[in-house]
C-alpha positions in Angstrom: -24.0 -0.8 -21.8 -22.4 1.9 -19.8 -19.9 -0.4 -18.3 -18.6 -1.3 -21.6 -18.8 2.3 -23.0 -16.5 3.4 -20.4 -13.9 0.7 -20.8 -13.6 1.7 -24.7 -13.5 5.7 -24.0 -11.3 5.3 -21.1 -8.2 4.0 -22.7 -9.3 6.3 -25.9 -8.9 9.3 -23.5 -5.9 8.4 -22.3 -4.3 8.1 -26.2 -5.8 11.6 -26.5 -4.2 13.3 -23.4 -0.8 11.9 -23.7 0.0 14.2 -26.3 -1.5 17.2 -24.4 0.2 16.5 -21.3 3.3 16.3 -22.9 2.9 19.4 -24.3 1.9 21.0 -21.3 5.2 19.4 -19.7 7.7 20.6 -22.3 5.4 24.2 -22.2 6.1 24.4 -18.3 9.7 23.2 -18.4 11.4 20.3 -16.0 12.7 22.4 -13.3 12.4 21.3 -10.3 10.5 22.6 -7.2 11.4 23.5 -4.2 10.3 21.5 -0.9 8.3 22.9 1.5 9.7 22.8 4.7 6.2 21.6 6.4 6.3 18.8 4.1 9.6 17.6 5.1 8.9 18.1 8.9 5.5 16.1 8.5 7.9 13.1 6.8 10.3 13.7 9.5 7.7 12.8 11.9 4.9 10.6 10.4 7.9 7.8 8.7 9.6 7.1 11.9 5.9 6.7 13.6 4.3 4.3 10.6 7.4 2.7 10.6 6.9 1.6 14.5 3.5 0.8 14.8 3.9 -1.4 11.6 6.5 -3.2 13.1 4.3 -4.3 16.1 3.0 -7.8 15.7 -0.8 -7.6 15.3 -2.8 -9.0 18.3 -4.6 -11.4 15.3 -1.3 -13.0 14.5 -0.3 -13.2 18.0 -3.8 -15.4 18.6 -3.8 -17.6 15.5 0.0 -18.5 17.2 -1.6 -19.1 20.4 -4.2 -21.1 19.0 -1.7 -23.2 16.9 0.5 -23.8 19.8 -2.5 -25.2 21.8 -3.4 -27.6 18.9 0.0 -28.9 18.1 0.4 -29.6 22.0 -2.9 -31.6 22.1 -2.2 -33.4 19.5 1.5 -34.5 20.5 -0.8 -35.6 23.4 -3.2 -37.6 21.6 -0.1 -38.9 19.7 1.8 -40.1 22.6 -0.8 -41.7 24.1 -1.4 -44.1 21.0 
């Protein structure tokens, strides 16, 4: 019962606060902020470093490879010997 009260108020509160958001937006104005320097200097630094460790090759992938090399050389071994 609560799992299907929720999913009938939740998109009913979302109609509701469209409005009120978009008052709040116009009310504030659509100027934009400055950047904070920290912010940009932690970007600087973390992109460049996710970047690099998500270009490794994970040590899971590098196994499965392994793994598959060993089998199809067995089997080209089985199959020559036919």
């Amino acid at each position: 019962m609560p799992l299907l009260l929720a999913l009938l108020l939740i998109p009913l509160l979302v109609i509701v606060l469209i409005p009120v958001s978009l008052v709040a937006r116009i009310r504030r104005g659509t100027m934009r902020r400055q950047a904070r320097g920290w912010v940009v200097k932690a970007n600087a630094i973390v992109l460049p470093t996710s970047s690099a460790h998500h270009a490794q090759p994970s040590p899971r992938r590098k196994a499965m490879t392994a793994i598959q090399e060993i089998w199809r050389r067995v089997m080209s071994g089985v199959l020559q010997s036919i």
